[in-house]
Each structure stands twice: as C-alpha cells, then as structure tokens.
C-alpha positions in Angstrom: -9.1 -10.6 38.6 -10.8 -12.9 36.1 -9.2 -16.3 35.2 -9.9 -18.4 32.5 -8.5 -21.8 32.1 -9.8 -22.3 28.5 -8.9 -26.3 28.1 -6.0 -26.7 30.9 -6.4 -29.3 32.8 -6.0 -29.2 36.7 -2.2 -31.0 36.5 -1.4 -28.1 34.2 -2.7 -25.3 36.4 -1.2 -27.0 39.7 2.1 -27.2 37.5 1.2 -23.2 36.7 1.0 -22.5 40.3 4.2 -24.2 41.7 6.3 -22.5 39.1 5.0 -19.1 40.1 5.1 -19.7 43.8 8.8 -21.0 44.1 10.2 -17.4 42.3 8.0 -15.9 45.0 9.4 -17.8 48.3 12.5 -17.5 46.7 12.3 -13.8 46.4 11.1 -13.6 50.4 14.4 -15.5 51.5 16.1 -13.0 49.5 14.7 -10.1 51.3 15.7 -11.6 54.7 19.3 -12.3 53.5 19.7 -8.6 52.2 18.6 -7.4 55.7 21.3 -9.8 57.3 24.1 -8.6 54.5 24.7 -12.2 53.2 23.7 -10.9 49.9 24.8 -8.0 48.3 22.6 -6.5 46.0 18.5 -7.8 44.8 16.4 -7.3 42.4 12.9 -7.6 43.4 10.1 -9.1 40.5 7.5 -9.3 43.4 4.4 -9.1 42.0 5.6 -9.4 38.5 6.2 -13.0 38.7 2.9 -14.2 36.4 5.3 -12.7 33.2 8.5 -14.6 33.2 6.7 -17.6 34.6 4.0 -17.7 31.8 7.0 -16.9 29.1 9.2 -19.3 30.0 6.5 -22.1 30.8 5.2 -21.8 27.0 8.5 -22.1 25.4 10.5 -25.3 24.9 13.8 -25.8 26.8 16.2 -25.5 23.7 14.0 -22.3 23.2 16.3 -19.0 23.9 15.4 -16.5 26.5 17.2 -13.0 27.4 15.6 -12.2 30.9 16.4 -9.2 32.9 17.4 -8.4 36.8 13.7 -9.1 38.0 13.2 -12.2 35.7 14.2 -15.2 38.6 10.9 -17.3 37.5 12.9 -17.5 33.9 15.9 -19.4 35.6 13.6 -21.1 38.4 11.2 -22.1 35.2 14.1 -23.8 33.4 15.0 -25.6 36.4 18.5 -24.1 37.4 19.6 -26.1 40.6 19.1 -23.4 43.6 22.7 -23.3 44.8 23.7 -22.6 41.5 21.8 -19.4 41.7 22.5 -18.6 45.0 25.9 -18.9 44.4 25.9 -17.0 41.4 24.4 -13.8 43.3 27.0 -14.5 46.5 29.7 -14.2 43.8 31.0 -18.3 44.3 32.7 -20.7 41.9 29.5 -22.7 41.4 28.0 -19.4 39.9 27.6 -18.7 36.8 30.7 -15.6 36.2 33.0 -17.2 38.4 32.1 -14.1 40.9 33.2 -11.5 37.9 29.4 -10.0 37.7 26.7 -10.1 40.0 23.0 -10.9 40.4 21.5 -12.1 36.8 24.2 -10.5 34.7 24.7 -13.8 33.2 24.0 -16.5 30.2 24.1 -20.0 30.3 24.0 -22.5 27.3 22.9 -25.5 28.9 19.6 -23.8 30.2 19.5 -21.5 26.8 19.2 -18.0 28.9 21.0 -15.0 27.9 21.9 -12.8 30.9 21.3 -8.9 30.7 24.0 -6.3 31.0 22.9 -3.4 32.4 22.8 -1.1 29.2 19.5 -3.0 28.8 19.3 -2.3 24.8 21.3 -4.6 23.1 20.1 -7.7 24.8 16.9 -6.8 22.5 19.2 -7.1 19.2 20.7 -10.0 20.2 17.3 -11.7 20.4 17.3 -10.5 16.7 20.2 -12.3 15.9 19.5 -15.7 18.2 16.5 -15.8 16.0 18.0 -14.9 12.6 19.9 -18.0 13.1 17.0 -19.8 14.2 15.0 -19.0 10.9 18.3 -19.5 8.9 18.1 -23.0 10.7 14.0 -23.4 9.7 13.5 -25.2 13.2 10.5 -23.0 13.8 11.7 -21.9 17.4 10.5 -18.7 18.8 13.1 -16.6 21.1 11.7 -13.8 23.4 13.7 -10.8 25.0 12.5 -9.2 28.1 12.8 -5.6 28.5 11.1 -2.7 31.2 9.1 0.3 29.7 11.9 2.6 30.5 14.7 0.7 28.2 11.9 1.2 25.3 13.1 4.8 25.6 16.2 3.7 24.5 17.4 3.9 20.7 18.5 0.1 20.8 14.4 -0.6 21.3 14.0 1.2 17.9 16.9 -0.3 16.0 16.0 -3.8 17.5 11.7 -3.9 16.3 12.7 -2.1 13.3 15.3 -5.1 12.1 13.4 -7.7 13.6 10.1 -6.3 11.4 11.2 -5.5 8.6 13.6 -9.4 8.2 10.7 -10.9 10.3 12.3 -12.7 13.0 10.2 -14.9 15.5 11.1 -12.8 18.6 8.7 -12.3 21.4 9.3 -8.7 22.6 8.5 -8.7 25.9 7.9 -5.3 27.7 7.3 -5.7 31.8 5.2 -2.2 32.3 5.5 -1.6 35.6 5.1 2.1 36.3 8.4 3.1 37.2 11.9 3.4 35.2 13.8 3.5 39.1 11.7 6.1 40.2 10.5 7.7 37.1 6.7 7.6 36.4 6.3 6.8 32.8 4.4 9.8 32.2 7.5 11.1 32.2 9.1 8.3 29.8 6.5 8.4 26.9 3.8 10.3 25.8 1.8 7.4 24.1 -1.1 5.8 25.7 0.3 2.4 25.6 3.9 0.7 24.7 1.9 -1.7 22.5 1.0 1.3 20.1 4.1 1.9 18.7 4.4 -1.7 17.2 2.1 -0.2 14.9 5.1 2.1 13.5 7.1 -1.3 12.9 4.4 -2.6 11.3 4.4 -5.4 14.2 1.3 -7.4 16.0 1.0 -6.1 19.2 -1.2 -7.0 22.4 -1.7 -5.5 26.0 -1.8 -8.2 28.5 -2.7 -8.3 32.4 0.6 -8.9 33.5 -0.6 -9.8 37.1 -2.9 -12.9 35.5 -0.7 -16.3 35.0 -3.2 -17.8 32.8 -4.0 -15.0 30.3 -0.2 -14.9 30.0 0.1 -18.3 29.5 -2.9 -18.9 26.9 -1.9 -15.8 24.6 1.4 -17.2 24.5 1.0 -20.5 23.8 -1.4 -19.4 21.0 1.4 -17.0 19.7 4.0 -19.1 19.5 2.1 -21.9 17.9 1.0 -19.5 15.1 4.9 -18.1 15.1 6.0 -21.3 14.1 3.6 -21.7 11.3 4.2 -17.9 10.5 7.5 -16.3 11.6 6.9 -13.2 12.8 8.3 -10.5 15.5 4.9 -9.6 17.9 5.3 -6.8 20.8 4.0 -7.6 24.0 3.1 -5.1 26.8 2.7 -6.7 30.0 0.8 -3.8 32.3 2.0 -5.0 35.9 3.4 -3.3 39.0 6.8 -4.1 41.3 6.1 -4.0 44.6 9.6 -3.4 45.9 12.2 -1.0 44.8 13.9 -0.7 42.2 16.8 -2.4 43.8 15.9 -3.1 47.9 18.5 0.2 48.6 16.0 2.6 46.6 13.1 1.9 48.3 9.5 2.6 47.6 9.0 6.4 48.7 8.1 7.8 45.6 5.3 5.8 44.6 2.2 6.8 46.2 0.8 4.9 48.5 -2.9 4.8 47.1 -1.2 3.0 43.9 0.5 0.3 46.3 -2.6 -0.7 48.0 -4.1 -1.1 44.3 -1.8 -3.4 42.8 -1.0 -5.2 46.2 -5.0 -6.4 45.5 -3.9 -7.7 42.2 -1.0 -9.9 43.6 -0.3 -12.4 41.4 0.2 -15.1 43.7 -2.6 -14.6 45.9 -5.2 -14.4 43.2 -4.1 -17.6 41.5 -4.5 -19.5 44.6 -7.4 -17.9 45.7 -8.9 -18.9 42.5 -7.5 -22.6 42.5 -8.5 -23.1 46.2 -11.9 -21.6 45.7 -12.5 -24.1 42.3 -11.6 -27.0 44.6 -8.5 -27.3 42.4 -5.7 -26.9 45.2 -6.4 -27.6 48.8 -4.8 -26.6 51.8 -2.7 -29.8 52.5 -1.3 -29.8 48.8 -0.4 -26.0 49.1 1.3 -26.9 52.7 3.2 -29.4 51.0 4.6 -27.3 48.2 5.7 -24.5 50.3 7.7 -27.1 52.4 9.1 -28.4 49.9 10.4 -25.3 48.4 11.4 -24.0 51.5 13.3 -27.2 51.8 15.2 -26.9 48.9 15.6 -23.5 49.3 17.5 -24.1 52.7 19.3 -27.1 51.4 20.4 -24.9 48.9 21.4 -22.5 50.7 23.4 -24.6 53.2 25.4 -25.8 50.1 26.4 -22.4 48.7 27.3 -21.3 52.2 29.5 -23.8 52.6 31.4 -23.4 49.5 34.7 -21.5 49.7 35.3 -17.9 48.4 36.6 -17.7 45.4 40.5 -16.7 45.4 41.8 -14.6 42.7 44.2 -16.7 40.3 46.1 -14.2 37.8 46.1 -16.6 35.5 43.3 -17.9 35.1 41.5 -14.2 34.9 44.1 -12.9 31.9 43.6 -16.5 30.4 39.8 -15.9 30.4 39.6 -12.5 28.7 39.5 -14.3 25.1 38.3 -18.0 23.9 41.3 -20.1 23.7 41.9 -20.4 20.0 44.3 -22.6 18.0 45.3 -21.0 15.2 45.3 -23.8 12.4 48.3 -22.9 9.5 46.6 -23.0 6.2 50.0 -22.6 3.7 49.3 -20.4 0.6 49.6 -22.1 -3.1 51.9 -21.7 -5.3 49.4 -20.3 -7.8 49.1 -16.2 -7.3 47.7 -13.3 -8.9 48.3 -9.8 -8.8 45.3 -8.2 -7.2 44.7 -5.1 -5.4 44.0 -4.5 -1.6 40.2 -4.4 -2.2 40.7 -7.8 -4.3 42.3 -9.6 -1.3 39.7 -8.1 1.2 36.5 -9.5 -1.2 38.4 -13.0 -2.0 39.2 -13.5 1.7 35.2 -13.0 2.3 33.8 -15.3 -0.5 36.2 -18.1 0.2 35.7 -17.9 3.8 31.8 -18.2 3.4 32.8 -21.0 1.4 34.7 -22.4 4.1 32.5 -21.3 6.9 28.7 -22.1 5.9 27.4 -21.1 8.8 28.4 -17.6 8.2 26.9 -14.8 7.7 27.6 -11.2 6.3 25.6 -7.6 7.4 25.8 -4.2 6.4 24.1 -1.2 4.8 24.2 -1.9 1.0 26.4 -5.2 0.8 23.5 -7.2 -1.1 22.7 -6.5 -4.6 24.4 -3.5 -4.5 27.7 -4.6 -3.9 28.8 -2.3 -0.5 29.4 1.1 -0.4 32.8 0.1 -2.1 31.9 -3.2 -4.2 34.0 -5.6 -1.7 30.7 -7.6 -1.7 29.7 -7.1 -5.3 28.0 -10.9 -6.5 27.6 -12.5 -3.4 24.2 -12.4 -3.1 24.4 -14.5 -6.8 26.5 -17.2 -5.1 25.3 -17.6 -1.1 21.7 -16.1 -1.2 20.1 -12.8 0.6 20.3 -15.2 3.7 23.9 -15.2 4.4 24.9 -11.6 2.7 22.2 -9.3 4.6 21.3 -5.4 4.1 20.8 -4.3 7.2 18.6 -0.7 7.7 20.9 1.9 9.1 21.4 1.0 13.1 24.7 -0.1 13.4 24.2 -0.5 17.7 21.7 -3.3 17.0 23.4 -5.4 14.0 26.2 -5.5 16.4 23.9 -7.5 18.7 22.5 -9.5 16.2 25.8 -10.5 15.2 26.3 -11.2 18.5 22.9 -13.0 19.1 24.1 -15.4 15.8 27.3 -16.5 17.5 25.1 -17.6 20.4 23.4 -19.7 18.3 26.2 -21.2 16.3 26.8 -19.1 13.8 29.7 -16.3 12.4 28.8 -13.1 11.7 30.8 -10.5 9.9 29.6 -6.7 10.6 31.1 -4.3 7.4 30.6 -0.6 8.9 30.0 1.1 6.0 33.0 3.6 7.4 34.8 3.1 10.6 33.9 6.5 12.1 29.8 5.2 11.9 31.2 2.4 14.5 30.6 5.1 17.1 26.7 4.5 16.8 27.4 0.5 17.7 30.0 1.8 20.1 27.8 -0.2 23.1 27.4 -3.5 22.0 31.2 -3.9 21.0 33.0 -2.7 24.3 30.0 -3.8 26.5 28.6 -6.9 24.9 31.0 -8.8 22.3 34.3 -7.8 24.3 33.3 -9.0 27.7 30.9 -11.6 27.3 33.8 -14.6 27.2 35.1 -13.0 30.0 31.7 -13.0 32.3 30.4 -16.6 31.5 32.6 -18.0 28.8 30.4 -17.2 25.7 32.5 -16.8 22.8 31.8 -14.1 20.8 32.4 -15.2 17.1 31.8 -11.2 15.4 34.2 -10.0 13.0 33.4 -5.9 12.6 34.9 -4.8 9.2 35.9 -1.0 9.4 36.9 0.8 6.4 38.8 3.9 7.7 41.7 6.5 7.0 42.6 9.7 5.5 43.9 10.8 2.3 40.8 11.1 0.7 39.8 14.1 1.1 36.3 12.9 2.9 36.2 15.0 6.2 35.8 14.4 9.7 32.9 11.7 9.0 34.5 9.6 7.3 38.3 9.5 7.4 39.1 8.8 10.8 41.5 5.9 11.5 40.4 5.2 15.1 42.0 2.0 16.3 42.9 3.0 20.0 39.3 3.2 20.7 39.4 -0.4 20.5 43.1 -1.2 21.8 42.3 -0.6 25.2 39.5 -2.7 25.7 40.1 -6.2 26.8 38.5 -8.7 25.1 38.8 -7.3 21.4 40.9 -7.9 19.1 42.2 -5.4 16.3 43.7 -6.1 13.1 45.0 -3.6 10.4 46.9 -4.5 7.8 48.8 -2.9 5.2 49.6 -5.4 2.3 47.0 -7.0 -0.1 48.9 -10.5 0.9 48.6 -10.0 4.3 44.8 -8.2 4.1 43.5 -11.8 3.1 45.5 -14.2 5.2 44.5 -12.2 8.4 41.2 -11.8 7.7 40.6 -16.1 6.7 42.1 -15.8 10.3 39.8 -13.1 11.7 36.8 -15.1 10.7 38.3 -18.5 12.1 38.8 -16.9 15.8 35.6 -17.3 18.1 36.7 -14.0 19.5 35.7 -10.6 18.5 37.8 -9.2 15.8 38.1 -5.3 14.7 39.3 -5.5 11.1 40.7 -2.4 9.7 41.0 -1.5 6.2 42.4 1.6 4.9 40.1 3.1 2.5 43.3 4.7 0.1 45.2 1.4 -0.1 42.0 -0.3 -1.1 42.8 0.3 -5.5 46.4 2.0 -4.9 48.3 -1.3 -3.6 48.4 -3.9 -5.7 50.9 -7.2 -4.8 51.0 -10.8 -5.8 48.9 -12.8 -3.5 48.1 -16.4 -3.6 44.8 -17.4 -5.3 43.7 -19.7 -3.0 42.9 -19.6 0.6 45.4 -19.5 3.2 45.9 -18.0 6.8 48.4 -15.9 9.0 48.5 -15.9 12.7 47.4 -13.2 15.0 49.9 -11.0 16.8 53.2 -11.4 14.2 54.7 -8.2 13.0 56.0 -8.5 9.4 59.8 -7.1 9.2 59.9 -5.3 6.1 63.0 -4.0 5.9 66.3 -4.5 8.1 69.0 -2.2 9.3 71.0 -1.3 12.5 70.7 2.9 12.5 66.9 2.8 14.3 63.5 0.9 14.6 60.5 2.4 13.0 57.4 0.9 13.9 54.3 1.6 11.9 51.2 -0.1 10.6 48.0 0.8 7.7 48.6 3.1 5.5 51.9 4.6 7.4 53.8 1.9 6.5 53.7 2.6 3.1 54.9 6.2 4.0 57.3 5.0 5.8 58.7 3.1 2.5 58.5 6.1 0.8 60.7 8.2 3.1 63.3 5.1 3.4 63.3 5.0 -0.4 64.0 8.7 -0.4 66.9 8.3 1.7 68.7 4.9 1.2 71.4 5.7 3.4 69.0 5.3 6.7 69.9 1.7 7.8 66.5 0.8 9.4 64.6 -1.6 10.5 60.3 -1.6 9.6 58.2 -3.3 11.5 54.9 -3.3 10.0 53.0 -4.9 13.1 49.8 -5.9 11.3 47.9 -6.7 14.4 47.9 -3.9 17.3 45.9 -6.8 19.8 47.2 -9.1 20.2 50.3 -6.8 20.0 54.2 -8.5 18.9 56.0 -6.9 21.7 58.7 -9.5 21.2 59.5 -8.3 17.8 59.6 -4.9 18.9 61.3 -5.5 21.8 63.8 -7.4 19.9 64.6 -4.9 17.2 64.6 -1.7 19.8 67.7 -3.6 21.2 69.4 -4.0 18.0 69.1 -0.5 16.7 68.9 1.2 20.4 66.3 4.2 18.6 62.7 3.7 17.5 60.6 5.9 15.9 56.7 5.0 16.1 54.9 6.1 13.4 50.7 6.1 13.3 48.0 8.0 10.9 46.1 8.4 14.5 45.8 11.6 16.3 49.0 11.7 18.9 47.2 11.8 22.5 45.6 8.3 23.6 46.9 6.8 20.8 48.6 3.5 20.6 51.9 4.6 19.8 52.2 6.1 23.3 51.7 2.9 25.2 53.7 1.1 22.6 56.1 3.8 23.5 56.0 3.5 27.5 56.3 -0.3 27.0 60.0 0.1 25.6 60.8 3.1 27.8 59.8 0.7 30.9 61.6 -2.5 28.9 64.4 -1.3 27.1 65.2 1.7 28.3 69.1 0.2 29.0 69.2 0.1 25.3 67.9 3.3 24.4 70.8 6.1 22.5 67.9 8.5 22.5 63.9 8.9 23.4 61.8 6.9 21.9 59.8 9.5 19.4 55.8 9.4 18.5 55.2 10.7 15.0 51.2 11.3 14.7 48.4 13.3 13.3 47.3 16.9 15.1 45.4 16.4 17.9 42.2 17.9 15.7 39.4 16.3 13.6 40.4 15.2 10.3 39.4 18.1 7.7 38.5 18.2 4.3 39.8 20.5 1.9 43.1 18.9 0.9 46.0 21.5 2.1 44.2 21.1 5.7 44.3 17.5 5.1 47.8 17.1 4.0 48.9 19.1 6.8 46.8 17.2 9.6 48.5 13.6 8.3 52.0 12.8 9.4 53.6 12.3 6.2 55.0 15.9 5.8 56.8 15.8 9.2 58.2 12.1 9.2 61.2 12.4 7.3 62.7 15.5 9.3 61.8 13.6 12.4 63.6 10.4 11.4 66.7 12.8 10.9 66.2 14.5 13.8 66.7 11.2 16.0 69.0 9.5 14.0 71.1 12.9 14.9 70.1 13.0 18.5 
C-alpha cells in the first residue's frame, strides 16, 4: 500500500492515526464482550475503518453525517463520550434511544449524526433533504450519507442520486464496497464493473478510492469538499474495501474464501498506516504505547461507568408520551371577514398563508411549480416564494419523503403533495419507518406534512380513487387528518403545518369544486383531535368523516324524521373518543359510516372501542357501513355500487328498528 501525505504535516497524520486506532481497539473490546454476552448484538467495520475515519475527519463538526452499523469511527471521530456509546449498545438511559433501538440505530443533534434504520435506503434521501436545507441556507456545508454496495440495489439508491443530481445538492455519497451484501458476493448484486459507473447515468462525478488507505481518503476528500463549497454538487464515492468479520459476529465468515481473507488481511488499514508512520520516523514505539493505553483506559473507564448504570425500567408513561413531540397547539381565532370559497380554495389559501407564516417551509411534488399541481392547489406560488420553496420533484415519491424528512432535521418544514393518495404506496417506507418512529427512537421531531388527494366518485379506477386512511391509523407516531368542510380543510391544515409531528392530510378529490362554504379570509387554526357535531338528535349516533359525511347529510335530509346525532370527526389520530363516547351514551345506537373498504378499516376499531366502553349503553350492535372489500373500479355502475352510499339509508332504518 502506497501512502502519500501530499502537505500534511506530522501532527496531522499522528492526529490521522489516533482517530483510526481508537474505532479499532474499540471494536476488539467489543468482540470480547460479545463472547462474554454483555453485549447483544455488533457490527463489525474491522478493516473498513480508513472510510468513516477519513469522512468524518474532513468535515466540520456542524457538518451532518448519516453513518451505518459498521460506521463507529464516525461517532468516535466526533468525539461521543465512550459510555455514552457503550450504553447506547447495552440498551441504558445514558444511550441514545433510551434502550428502544439497538446498536447505531440512532441520531443525535448535538454531534450532527443521523442514525440508520435498517431499510438502509431512505437514510440516502434524507441526506438529500439535510442538504436541500443546507443550500437553501447558502452556508456552503457538505453532508455525506454512508451506504454498502448491496443497499445500491435498492430503488431508494436510484430515487436518492437521481434528486440529488438533477437539484444538485452537496451530498457525499458514500458507498463502503466490501464484497459482500451478508453473504452475497456482489457478482451476484450488479453486473457493472464498478458502483462508481453508474454516477455516470445521474450525470454525477464519481471516483474509486482504496478504501483501506487513510490518507488517500482523506486528501480526495478534503479536495472535494473544498471544491463542493465553491461548486455545490452531489459526487459518488466508491470506497473498494473488505470487512474482515461477519456480517454481524452471529453470521460468521464461512462463505468467504479463505484465499480472499488472507488478501485483504495484508491490506489492514491499521497496520499499514503505522507501518508506514513508524518506518518514516513519524511515530515511534513509546508514542504508539502511550496511545493504546490511553485508549484502553478510557475504554475501561468507560466501561465501568455504563456497567454501573442501572437498567432502564419501563415507565408507561413516559413511552406513550414519547410517541409524538409534545406540541402546544396555539388558537389562532378566525376574522370576521369571510368569503365563499370552495374546498380546493381553502386547501390552496391554507398553503400560501402558511408559507407566509412559516418561511422556512418548503413545498414538493410532481408538477406543483409552474404548472400549478396536478389539480392547480399550487397554481402561482412559484410567482410569490421562488422554485426554492415550491419544488417539482421527478417521480420517486419513497425519496422526497426522506428529503422532507432530512429538511426537518435541519430546521426546516416540509410539505409532501402526493399527486394521488394511492401513489403514497411507493413512499410507503420512509413514512411508517422513518418519519413515524424517529421521535419515538431519539426524540427527533419529524416536521413532514404528506398531502394525499384521495376518494371515489370520480370514476378514476383502482389507481387513483382509493381513500386509504387505515393504512396510516395504525401506526404510532402519525398523525391523520381528513376533513370534510372547506372551513375546517384550512384551519386544520395551518394546524398540520404548525405540529412538529408527521401529519397525513387527506383531501377528498370530489369535494375539492363541489363544496363550497363561507370561510374566513384570513388565517386561523383548529386543534387536532375535535370532532365537529353537525347535527343533534337522541334516535342514534352516526359517525362519519370525508366525503361520507356529506352523504350522511344527504340521507338525514331525506328523512327528517331520524333524530340523530353527526359526528363528523375530522381527525381519525389523534381520534375524539370522548365525543363519541359521549354521544353513543345519549343515543344508545351508532352507526359508523366510512368510504373505506369494511375489513381493517377504522370503523371497526372505532367500533370495538364502544363495544368494550359502552356496551351498558348499547339498544343494539354497533353497525359498520363500508365499501366492498374489492378494489375500487371504474366504469360508473361498478363504482356506484362499490361506495356505501346506496346501502346507508336502509341500514340506518334497519338499526333504528332493531
């Protein structure tokens, strides 16, 4: 191996060779702790360590990295106190997840490192959002995003280069080659010669790099990033190294030949740096003696203080009060002034005065720029905030989600618009995986709003009329939104964009230029989790929300004699189950009502709630009334007989007469 120091002076490479060796003595503790149970699970980078050293040595401290599981010289180079890391990966309080995740499935502000999750793609677009911010900010900082050669595979890889190219984001892509995706070779990943080739397809600088050699990682990078700063560009770097361990210490090493371990076990990068200091008088033995004591020292002292730390006991509260960012919702009255707008109105008013309110946000989707969105909500934005803050995105919904995800990271609000809610599906991941659980694992807020235009009634088939809330419902740390009313559309949505948490905003596509209502021309706010009582009566409880509620009107109008009450709940998480709860009593029958398909929908657990709460109250069972359990279709008589609406009104009757 062939070093070249170019101008570094010898305090620089000594500084070079402590930071790689501590990662390294580190990583041999860890091995004897495995064998002794006291840890759980590791991730060996041995032999990989010259990568994640050299990265994180070139870039400034306020300079976000996303690492992966085998990237410890990232958290040792930004000087992470050793018990904290030891206590992270022993699951204790002075961890980093409060023992809810394991290993380096975390992020931490103060040392600006962004933890993986084990999905591996997304981290890559929310290094494209981290540095959206950062270019929106013009502080010329670079962010890099660490990945393996076998996530490349992966369509998040695509989406990621493609967005950062073609917006040219300063990210540093950083692919660790090492041979092996767990245990398969990458002959059997990809069939081009090298990972650096396909920048070529993104139109992206690329470079191949001895990963093994600290100081040609170091000098490329530190060239790259001083040219990124004067030039703002994504570059792809493949790192060709090897790991010398498993891919976790359980797997073991049995499939790789052993003719290739004895090769790269010569190219160690440890070994050959100090041969190579020691032999140009550089380090001597005393020195190097020193160093490893010292390390070992605090190694051990570190150690002692994480061992005697208690184990974490579970508090109830404190994990349900952790699923979401505490939030205070501040009560912004409406004027007196109105106008009477349609749905669509309210939805494009609440945007543009909430990017007035909120500079730092910033909207994405497929067509919203000049063009207005797919339904005009965003038509002359672009004339009033700039092609900065209302972005077309290309069409990769999984990694806008990131990036929206990587701007709240670095201080800013994203709002997603999916052009229809059934494309959601393709940025299923980052939503349930990433933006839902990520306040939950270390406390990072996750300010994303994700506009979905959805619903039937349209006639526009199984792409693009599905109304699929309870995907969402169920997953903790989300919360979902879907209003029915032009007034309420815009007050919930100035609150949507408010909340640091994630917020799934649903917008029925027929009520968008069919509902019109007076709403207040200004800017105002509704909490979260209220129902809206529409109408009241003592007969029976029908509970809807979307378009349904307008049905719902429609049959009560048909038949004024039904003494009902409507709850129009407005938000489905959080969910007003003390104004359902409350009415069910009154009434003693309740009739959910949902443009969803029937099974695993939300009326069912809305359902078993009251049959498990109120069931003393009950005169008869609680009734679902739903869409089949099919796809959506097209043509308009299978349409009409899919929806609900043509079975409602006998099935009011029928309970009111049970």
């Amino acid at each position: 191996m062939t070093f070249d120091r170019k101008n570094l002076t010898d305090d620089q490479l000594l500084d070079l060779y402590k930071r790689i060796l501590k990662p390294r003595l580190i990583e041999e503790k860890m091995l004897i702790l495995i064998r002794q149970g006291k840890v759980s699970k590791w991730f060996s980078g041995i032999g990989q360590e010259a990568i994640s050293v050299g990265v994180t040595a070139v870039l400034d401290s306020d300079e976000y990295i996303l690492p992966m599981h085998r990237n410890l010289g990232v958290f040792t180079g930004r000087n992470i106190p050793l018990y904290r890391l030891f206590s992270q990966w022993q699951g204790k309080a002075n961890g980093f997840t409060k023992g809810r995740d394991r290993s380096f499935h975390f992020g931490t502000q103060q040392y600006k490192i962004i933890g993986m999750i084990s999905h591996l793609g997304p981290q890559l677009g929310v290094a494209d959002g981290i540095a959206l911010a950062n270019k929106l900010k013009k502080n010329g900082k670079v962010t890099a995003v660490f990945t393996g050669e076998g996530a490349t595979s992966e369509g998040d890889f695509h989406e990621a280069l493609n967005i950062a190219s073609v917006w040219e984001l300063p990210v540093l892509f950083v692919i660790e080659n090492n041979g092996y995706g767990l245990s398969t070779p990458t002959n059997e990943q990809y069939r081009c010669e090298n990972l650096a080739d396909k920048g070529k397809g993104y139109g992206m600088e690329s470079h191949i790099i001895d990963g093994n050699n600290i100081l040609e990682v170091y000098n490329l990078l530190s060239e790259l990033k001083a040219s990124m700063k004067e030039n703002p560009r994504p570059v792809l770097l493949e790192f060709k190294t090897f790991r010398m361990r498993g891919h976790e210490e359980a797997s073991g090493t049995k499939y790789v030949p052993q003719e290739l371990m004895n090769m790269w076990a010569i190219k160690d990068p440890v070994e050959n740096y100090r041969k190579y200091l020691t032999e140009n008088g550089i380090l001597t033995a005393d020195f190097d003696a020193a160093l490893h004591a010292e390390i070992k020292k605090d190694i051990d002292e570190s150690l002692a203080v994480t061992n005697a730390e208690p184990e974490i006991e579970a508090t109830l509260s404190e994990e349900l009060n952790d699923v979401y960012k505490p939030f205070t919702f501040e009560q912004v009255k409406p004027s007196e002034e109105k106008e009477n707008i349609r749905f669509i109105d309210a939805i494009s008013t609440s945007l543009r005065q909430s990017m007035e309110r909120h500079e730092n946000s910033v909207i994405m989707g497929q067509d919203i720029a000049e063009y207005g969105g797919a339904f005009k909500i965003t038509d002359g934005f672009v004339a009033q905030f700039g092609k900065e803050r209302v972005i077309n995105t290309p069409i990769c919904e999984s990694a806008v989600v990131s990036a929206g995800m990587g701007l709240s990271i670095n201080g800013y609000k994203a709002i997603v618009e999916m052009q229809f809610a059934d494309f959601v599906s393709t940025g299923f991941n980052p939503i349930v995986n990433l933006l839902a659980k990520s306040h939950y694992r270390w406390l990072e807020k996750a300010d994303v709003v994700v506009r979905m235009p959805c619903g039937g009634g349209t006639q526009a088939g199984p792409f693009h009329s599905q109304t699929n809330e309870a995907w969402f419902t169920k997953t903790p740390g989300l919360k979902v939104v879907y209003p029915a009313f032009p007034y309420d559309a815009k007050g919930l949505l100035n609150t949507s964009i408010n909340d640091p948490n994630p917020v799934l905003f649903f917008e029925h596509k027929q009520l968008y230029r069919s509902v019109y209502q007076d709403v207040p021309t200004d800017y105002y706010t509704i909490p979260l989790g209220k129902a809206a009582l529409l109408k009241k009566g003592n007969q029976v409880t029908i509970i809807s929300f979307g378009a349904a509620v307008h049905w719902a009107l429609d049959t009560l109008a048909k038949n004024p004699e039904i003494s009902a009450d409507l709850l129009d709940l407005r938000t489905l998480q959080p969910l007003d189950i003390e104004a359902i709860f409350a009415s069910v009593k009154k009434t003693g029958r309740v009739i959910i009502y949902q443009e969803d398909s029937m099974f695993g929908g939300i009326a069912s657990d809305i359902s078993a709630m009251i049959m498990e709460n109120c069931f003393k109250y009950l005169d008869a069972p609680v009734k679902r009334v739903a869409s089949l359990d099919t796809p959506i279709p097209f043509t308009k008589a299978l349409e009409d007989q899919y929806l609900p609406k043509g079975r409602f009104e006998s099935d009011l009757k029928q309970l009111l007469a049970y």
